[in-house]
C-alpha positions, 0 to 999 in steps of 0.5 A: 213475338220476334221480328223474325217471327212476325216475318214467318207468321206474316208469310204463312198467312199469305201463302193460305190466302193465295191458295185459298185463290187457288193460285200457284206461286208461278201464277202470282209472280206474273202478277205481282212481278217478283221471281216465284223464289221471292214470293217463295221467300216470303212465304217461308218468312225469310224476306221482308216485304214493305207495307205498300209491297203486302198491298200490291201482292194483296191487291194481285190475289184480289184481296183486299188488306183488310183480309189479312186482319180479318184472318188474324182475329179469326184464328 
């Protein structure tokens, strides 16, 4: 797998927990304070996020990181 799909998995990922929380993306920039286009960038791949950044938009959905592991093994 590519960077650039890494970046695209990654975000597809979030955007199924965050509606999974029943959570818009204008209601997680409030939040985790990005502008709705940042998280919308995200999502879509297109913008890299840090490691200590996916804990805190983790940390804002109420999730814990290990969410993100545990939907990865399942899929």
């Amino acid at each position: 797998m590519s960077e650039k799909e890494f970046y695209k998995w990654l975000g597809g990922c979030l955007r199924d927990l965050r509606k999974l929380k029943n959570q818009t993306q204008e209601e997680l920039c409030q939040e985790f304070h990005l502008a709705r286009s940042s998280i919308a960038n995200i999502e879509r791949g297109g913008r890299v996020i840090s490691a200590y950044n996916l804990y805190l938009l983790l940390e804002a959905l109420n999730l814990p990181l290990e969410t993100l592991f545990k939907n990865t093994i399942s899929k």
